[in-house]
LOVO-221016 format. One line per 2 residues: for each residue z, y, x of N, C-alpha, C, CB. Coordinates in steps of 0.05 Angstrom, whole numbers, plus 5000, padded with zeros to 4 digits. Glycine has a CB too. Layout:
Z Y X Z Y X Z Y X Z Y X | ... $
//
This chain:
0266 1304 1578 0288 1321 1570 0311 1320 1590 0298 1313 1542 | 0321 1300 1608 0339 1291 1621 0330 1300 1645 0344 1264 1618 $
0301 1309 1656 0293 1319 1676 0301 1352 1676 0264 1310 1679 | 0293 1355 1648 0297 1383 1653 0321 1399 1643 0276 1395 1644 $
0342 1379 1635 0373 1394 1633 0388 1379 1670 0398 1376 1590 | 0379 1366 1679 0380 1361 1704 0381 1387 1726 0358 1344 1706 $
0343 1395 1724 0335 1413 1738 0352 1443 1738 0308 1414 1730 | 0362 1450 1699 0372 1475 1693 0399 1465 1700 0366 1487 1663 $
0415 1450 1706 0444 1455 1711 0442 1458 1749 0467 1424 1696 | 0425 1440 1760 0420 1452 1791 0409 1473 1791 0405 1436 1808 $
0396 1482 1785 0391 1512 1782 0411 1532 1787 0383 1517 1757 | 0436 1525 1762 0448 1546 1754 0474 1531 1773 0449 1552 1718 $
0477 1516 1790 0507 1506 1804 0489 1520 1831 0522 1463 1804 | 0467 1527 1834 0461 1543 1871 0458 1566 1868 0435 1535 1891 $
0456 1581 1844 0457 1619 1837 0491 1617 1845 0447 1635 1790 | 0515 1597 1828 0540 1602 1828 0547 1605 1860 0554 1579 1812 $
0535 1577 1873 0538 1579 1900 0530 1606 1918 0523 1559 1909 | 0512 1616 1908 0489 1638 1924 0510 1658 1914 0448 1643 1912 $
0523 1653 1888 0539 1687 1881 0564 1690 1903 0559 1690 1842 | 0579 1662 1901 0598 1667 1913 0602 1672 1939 0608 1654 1907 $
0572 1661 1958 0573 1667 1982 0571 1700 1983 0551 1652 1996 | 0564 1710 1969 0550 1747 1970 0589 1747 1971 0522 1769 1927 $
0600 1732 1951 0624 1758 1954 0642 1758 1970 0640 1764 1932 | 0655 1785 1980 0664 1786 2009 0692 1775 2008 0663 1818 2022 $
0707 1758 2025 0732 1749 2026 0752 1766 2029 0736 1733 2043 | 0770 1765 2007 0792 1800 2018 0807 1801 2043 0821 1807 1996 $
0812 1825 2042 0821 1828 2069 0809 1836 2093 0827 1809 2074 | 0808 1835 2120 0832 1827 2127 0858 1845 2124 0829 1819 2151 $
0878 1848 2120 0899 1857 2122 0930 1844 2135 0898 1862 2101 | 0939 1871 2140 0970 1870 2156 0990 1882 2140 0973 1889 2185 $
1009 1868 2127 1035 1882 2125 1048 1882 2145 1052 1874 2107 | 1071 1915 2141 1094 1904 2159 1123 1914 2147 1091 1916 2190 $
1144 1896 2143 1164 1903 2128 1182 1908 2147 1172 1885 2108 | 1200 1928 2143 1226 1929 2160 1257 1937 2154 1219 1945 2179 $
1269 1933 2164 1294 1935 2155 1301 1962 2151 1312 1922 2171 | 1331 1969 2144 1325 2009 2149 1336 2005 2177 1348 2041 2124 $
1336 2022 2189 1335 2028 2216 1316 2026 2239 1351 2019 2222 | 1295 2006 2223 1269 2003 2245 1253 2022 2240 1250 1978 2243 $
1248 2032 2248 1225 2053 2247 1192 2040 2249 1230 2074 2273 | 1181 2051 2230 1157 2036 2227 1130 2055 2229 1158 2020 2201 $
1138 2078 2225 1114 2094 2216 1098 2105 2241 1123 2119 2198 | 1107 2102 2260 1101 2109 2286 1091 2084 2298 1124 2121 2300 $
1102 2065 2295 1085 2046 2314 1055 2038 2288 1110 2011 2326 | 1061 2029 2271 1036 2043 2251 1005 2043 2255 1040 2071 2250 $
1026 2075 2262 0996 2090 2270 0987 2082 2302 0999 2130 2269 | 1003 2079 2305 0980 2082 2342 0976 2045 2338 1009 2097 2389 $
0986 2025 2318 0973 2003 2327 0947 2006 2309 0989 1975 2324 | 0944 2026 2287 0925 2037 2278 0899 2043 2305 0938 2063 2263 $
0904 2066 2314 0887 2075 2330 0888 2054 2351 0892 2102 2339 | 0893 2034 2366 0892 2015 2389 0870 2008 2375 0916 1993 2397 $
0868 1995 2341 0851 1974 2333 0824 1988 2328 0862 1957 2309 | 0816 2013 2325 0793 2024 2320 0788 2030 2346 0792 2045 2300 $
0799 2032 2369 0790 2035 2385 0776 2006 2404 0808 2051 2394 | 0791 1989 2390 0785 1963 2404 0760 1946 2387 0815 1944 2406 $
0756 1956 2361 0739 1947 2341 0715 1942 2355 0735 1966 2319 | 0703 1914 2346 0677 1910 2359 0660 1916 2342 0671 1884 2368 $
0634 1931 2364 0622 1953 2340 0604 1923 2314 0587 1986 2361 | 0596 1901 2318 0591 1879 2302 0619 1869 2275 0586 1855 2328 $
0640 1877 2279 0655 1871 2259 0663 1907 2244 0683 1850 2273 | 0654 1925 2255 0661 1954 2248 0646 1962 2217 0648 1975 2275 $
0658 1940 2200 0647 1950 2175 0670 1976 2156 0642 1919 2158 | 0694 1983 2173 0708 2012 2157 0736 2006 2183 0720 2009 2109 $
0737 2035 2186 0757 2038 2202 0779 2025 2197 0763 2059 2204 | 0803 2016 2208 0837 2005 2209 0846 2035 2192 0855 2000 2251 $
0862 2034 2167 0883 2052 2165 0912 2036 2158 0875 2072 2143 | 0929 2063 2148 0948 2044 2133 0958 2062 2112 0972 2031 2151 $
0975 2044 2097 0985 2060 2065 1017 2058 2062 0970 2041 2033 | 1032 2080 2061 1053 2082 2051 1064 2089 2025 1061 2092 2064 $
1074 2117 2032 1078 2131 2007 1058 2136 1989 1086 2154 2010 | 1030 2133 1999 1008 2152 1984 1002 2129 1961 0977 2164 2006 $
1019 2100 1959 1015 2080 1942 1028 2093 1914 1028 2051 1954 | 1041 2114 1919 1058 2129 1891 1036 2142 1876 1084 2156 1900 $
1014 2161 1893 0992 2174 1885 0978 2164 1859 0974 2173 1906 | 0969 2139 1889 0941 2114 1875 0959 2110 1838 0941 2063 1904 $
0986 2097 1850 0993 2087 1824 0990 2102 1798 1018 2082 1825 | 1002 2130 1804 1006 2152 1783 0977 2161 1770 1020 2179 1798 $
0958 2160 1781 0933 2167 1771 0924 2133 1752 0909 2178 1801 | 0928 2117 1759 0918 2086 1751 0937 2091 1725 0926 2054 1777 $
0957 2098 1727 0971 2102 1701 0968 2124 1683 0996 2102 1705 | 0958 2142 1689 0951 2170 1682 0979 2187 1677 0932 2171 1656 $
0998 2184 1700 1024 2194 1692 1028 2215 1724 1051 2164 1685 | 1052 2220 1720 1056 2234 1742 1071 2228 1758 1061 2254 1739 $
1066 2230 1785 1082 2218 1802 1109 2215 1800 1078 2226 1820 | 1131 2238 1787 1153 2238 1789 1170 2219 1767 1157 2264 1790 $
1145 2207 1749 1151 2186 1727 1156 2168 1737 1134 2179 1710 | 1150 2153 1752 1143 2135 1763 1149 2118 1797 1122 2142 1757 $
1162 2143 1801 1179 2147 1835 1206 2136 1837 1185 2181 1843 | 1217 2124 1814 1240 2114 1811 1240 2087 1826 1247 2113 1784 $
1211 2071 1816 1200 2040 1830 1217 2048 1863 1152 2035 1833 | 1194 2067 1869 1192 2073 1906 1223 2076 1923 1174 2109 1913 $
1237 2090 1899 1265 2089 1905 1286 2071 1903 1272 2104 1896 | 1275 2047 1891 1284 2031 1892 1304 2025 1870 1288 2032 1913 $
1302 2045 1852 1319 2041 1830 1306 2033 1807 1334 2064 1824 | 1335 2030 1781 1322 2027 1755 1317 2035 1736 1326 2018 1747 $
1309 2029 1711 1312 2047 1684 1339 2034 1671 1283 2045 1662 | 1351 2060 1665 1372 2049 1635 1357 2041 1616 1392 2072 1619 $
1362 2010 1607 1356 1999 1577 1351 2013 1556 1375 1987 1567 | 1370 2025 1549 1373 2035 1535 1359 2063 1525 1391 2033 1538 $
1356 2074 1545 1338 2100 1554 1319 2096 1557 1343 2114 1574 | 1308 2069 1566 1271 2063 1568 1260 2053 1530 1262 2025 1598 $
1274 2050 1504 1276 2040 1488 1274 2073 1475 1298 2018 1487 | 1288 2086 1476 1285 2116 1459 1259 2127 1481 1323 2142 1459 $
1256 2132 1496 1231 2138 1519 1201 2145 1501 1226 2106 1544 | 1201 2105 1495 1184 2087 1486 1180 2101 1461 1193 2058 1485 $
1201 2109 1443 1192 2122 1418 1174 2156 1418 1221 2123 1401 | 1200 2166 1440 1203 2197 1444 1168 2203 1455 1234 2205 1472 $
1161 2188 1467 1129 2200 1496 1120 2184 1485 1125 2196 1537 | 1092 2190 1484 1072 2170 1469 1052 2165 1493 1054 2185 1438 $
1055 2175 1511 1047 2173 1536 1073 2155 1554 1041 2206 1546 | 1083 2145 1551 1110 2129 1556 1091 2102 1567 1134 2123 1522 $
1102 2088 1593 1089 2074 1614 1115 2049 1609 1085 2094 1650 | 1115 2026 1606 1149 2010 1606 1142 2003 1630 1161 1981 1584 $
1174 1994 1641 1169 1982 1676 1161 1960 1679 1192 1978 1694 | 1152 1941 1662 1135 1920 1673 1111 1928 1680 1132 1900 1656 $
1093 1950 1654 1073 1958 1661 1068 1979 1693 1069 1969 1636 | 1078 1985 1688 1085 2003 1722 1088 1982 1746 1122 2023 1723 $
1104 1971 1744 1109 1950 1768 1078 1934 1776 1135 1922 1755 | 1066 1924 1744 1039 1911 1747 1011 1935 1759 1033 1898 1713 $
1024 1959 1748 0992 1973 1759 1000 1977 1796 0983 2016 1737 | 1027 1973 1800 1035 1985 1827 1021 1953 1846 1078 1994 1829 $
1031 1929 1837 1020 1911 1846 0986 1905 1843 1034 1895 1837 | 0979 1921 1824 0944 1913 1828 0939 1935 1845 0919 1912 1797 $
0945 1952 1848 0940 1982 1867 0941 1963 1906 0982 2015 1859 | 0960 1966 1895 0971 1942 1922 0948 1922 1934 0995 1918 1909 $
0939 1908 1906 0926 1883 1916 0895 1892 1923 0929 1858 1893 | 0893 1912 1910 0861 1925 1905 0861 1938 1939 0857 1956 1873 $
0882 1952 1945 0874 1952 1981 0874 1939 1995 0884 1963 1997 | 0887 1913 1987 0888 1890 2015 0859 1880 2007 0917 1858 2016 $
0846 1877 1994 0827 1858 1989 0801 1876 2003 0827 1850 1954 | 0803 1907 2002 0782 1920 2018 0773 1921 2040 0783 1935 2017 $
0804 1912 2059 0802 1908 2076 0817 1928 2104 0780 1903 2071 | 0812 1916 2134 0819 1940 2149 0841 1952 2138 0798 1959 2151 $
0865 1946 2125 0893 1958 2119 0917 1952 2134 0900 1952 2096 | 0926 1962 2127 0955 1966 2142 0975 1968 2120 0957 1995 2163 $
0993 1959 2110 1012 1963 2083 1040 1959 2097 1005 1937 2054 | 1058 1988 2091 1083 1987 2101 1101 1986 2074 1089 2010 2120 $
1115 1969 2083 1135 1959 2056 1118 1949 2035 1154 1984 2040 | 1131 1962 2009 1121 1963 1987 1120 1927 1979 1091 1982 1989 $
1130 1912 1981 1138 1888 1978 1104 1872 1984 1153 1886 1945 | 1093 1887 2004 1064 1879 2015 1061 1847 2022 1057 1895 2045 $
1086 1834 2035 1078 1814 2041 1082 1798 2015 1088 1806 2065 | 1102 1801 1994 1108 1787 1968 1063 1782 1954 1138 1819 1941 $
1052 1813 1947 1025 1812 1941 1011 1802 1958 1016 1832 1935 | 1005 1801 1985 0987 1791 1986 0984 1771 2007 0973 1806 1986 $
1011 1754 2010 1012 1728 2020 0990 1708 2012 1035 1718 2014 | 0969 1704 2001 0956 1683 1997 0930 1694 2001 0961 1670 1973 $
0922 1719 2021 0903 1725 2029 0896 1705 2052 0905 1749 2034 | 0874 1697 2056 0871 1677 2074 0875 1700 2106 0837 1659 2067 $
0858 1717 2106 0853 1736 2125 0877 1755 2133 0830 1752 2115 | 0901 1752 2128 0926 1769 2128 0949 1762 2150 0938 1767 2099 $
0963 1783 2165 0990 1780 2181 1006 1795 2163 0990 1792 2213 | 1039 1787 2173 1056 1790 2158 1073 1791 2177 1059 1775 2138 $
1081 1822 2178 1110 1822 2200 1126 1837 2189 1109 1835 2231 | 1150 1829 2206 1182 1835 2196 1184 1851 2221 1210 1806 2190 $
1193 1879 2217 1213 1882 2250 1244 1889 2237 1200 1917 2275 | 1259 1875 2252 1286 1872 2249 1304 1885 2272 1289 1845 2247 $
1329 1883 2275 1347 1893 2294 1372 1880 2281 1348 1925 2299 | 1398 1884 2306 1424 1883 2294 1434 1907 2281 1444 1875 2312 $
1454 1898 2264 1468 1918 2246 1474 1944 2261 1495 1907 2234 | 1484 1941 2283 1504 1958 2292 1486 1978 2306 1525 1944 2311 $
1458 1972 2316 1430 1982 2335 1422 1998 2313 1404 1957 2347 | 1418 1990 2290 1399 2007 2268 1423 2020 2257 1379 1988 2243 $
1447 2020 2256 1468 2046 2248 1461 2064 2266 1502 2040 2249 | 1464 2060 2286 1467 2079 2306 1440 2097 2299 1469 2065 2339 $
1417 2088 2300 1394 2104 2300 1393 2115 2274 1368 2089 2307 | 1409 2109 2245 1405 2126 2226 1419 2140 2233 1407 2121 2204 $
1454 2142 2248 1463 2154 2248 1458 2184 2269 1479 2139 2246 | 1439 2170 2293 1419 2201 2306 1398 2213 2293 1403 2197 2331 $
1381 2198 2275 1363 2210 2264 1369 2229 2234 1347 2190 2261 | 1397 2225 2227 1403 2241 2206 1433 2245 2206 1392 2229 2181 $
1438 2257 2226 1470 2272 2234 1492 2262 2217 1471 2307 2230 | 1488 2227 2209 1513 2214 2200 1527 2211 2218 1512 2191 2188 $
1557 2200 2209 1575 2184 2225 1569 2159 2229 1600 2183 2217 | 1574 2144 2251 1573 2115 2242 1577 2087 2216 1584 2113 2254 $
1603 2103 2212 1612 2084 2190 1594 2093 2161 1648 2087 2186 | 1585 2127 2161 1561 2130 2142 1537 2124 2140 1557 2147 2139 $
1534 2124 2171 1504 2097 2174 1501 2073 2167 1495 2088 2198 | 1519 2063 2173 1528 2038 2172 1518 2029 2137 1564 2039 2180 $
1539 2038 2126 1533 2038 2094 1516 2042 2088 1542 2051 2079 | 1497 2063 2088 1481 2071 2081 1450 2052 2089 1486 2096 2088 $
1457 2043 2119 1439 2012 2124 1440 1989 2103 1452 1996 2152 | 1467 1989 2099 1469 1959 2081 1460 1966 2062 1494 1943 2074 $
1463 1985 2040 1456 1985 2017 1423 1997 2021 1479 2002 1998 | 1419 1999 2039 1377 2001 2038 1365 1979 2048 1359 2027 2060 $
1385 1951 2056 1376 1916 2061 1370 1917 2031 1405 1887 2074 | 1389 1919 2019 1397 1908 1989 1379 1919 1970 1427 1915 1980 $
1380 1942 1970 1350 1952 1954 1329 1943 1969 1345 1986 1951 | 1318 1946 1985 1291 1931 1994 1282 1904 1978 1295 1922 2027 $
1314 1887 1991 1310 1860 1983 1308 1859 1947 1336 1841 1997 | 1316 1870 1936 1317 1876 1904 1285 1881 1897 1338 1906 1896 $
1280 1906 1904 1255 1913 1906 1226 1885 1913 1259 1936 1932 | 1230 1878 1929 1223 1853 1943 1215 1826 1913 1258 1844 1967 $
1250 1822 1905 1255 1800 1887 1237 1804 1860 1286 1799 1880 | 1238 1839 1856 1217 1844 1831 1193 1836 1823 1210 1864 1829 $
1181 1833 1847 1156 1830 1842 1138 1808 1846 1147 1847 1851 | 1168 1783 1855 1153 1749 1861 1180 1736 1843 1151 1734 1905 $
1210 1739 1851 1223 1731 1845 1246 1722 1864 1212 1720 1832 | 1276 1712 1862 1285 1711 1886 1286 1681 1899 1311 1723 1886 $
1283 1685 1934 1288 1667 1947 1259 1645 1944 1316 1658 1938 | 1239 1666 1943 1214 1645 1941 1200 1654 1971 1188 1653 1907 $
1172 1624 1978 1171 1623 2005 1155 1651 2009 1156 1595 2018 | 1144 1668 1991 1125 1691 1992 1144 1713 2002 1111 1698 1963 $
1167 1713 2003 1174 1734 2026 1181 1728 2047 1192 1750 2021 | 1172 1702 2068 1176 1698 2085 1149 1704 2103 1188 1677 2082 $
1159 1710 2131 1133 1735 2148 1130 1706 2167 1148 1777 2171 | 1107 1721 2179 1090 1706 2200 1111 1706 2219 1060 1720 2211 $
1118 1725 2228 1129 1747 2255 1151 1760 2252 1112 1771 2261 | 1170 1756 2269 1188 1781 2269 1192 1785 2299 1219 1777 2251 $
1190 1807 2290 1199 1834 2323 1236 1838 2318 1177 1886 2315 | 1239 1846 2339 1271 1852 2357 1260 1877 2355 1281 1838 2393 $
1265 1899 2342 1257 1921 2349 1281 1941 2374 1251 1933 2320 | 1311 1930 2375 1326 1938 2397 1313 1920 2424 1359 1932 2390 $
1306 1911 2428 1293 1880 2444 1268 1885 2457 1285 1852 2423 | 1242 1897 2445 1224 1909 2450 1207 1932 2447 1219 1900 2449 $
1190 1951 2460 1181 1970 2460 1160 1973 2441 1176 1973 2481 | 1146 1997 2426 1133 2001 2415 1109 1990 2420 1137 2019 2413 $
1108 1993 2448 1075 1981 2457 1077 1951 2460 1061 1994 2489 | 1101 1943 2471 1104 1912 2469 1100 1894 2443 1130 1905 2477 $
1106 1902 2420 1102 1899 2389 1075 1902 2386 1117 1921 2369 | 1059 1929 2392 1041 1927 2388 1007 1913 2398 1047 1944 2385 $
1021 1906 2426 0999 1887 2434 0994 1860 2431 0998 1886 2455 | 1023 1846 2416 1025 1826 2407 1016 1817 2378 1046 1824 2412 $
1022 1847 2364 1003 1834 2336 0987 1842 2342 1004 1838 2307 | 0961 1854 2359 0933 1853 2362 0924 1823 2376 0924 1878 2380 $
0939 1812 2395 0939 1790 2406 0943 1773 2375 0962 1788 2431 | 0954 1768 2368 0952 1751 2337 0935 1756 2323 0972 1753 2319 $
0935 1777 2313 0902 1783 2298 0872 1771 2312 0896 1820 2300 | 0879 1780 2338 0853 1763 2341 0851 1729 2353 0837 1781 2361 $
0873 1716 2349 0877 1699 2345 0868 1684 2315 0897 1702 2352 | 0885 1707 2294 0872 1690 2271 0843 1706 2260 0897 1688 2243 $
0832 1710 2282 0801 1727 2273 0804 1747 2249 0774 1703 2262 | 0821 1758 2259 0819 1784 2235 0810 1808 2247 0849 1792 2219 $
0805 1803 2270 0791 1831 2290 0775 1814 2312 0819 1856 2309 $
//
């Protein structure tokens, strides 16, 4: 009897072994968070296209993309709501109390913001784990810091470098850039605090770029140089 509850528990501890080898490790994935004034969507894409172009056809199991806004989409369908329900997260704002409480009675189709915040974070986590991603903002490095297979960059600048560029890219004054910089640190970082909590080590990055300091392509050969450092390409 001792032989053969022996034999059936080894049995059943090398199927567990055999399952878990089948399943694939998430990832790999890249966030990259940035301040307002860095511009991110452009370097992005072309460190996008560098890495499919550099892909060795032996690791080419799905092309490099990346996900921004279209994380509002994914969400709104996972909730069965509509995007414009639910666009408040992205903006960085909140619900009145009080108004999410009559909501709750009024729509029977009514989503509360924990529930939203949670489908936006499994949306989130369900792409890093597929792999070949790219995740801008969206508090990416807060979700999926404990991917083994993952980079995490910050590009940063001084205050006065990233006024200036809001203030060319959208015919402010300075002192309206200016403002309008600080209070999009502050929502970010808010945004950020939601979804781990504040001042924990999960929003701290691998990397940070000087984005007044260095060039688009200089940024970008350096996190391919790291990636394949930590064998994620």
């Amino acid at each position: 009897m001792s032989d053969i509850l022996f034999n059936y528990l080894n049995r059943r501890l090398h199927e567990a072994d055999d399952k878990k080898a089948m399943q694939k490790d998430p990832g790999p994935v890249v966030t990259i968070s940035r301040q307002s004034g860095c511009s991110a969507r452009r370097l992005t894409q072309k460190l996008v296209d560098e890495l499919n172009k550099r892909q060795k056809p032996e690791k080419r199991t799905r092309e490099w993309d990346y996900i921004n806004k279209e994380l509002l989409q994914k969400a709104a369908r996972e909730l069965d709501v509509k995007p414009s329900e639910i666009a408040y997260v992205f903006k960085y704002q909140e619900r009145n109390a009080l108004g999410d409480i009559f909501a709750s009675y009024a729509n029977k189709y009514y989503k509360s913001d924990r529930k939203i915040r949670k489908t936006i974070a499994d949306v989130i986590r369900s792409i890093a784990n597929e792999g070949n991603m790219i995740i801008i903002g969206r508090a990416g490095v807060v979700l999926t810091k404990d991917i083994m297979k993952s980079l995490h960059i910050s590009l940063e600048a001084p205050l006065e470098w990233r006024s200036l560029m809001i203030s060319e890219r959208y015919d402010l004054s300075f002192a309206e850039a200016k403002k309008s910089v600080i209070e999009m640190d502050k929502k970010r970082e808010k945004f950020r605090e939601s979804f781990e909590g504040r001042n924990t080590d999960y929003t701290w990055f691998d990397v940070t770029f000087n984005r007044m300091a260095l060039t688009e392509n200089e940024i970008i050969e350096t996190i391919i140089r790291m990636m394949e450092v930590k064998n994620l390409i």
